[in-house]
C-alpha positions in Angstrom: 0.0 0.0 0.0 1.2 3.3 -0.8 -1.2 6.6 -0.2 -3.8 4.7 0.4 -3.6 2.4 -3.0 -2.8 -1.3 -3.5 0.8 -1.8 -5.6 1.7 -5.5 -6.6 5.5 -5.8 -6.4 7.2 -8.6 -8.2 11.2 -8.3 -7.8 12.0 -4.9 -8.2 8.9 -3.9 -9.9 6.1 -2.3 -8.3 2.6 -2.1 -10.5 -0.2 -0.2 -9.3 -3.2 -2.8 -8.7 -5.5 -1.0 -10.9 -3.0 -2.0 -13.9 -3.3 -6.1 -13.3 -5.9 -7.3 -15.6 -4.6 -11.2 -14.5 -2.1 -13.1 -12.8 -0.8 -16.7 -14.3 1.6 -19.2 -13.2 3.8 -20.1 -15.9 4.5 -24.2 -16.3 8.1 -24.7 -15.3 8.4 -26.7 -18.7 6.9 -24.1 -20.6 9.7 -21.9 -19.8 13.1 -22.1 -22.0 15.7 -24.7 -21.0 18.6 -21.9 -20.8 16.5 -19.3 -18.9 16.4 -17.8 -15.8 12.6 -18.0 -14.5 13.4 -14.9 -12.3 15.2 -12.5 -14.8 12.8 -13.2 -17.4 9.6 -12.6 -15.1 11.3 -9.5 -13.9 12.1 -8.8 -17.5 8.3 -8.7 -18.5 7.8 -6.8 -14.8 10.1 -4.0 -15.3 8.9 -3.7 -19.4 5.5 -3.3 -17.8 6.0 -1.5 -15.2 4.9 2.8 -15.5 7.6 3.7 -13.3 10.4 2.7 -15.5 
């Protein structure tokens, strides 16, 4: 919470609530062999994120 709003924070990203339209778990075998699940979600995160 931050003045009174809801942020979601994933790594170092923090997204305002009102901007998540949905939330999925990825498959673990879905994911690229070579890739790090944790860059690459905070990858998407921080593209995402408005206050980048």
């Amino acid at each position: 919470m931050y003045d009174g709003q809801p942020f979601l924070t994933i790594g170092r990203s923090v997204v305002p609530l009102t901007h998540v339209i949905a939330l999925e778990e990825q498959a673990q075998a879905q994911l690229p062999p070579d890739d790090d699940e944790e860059s690459l979600m905070a990858s998407i995160v921080s593209a995402l994120n408005p206050f980048n």
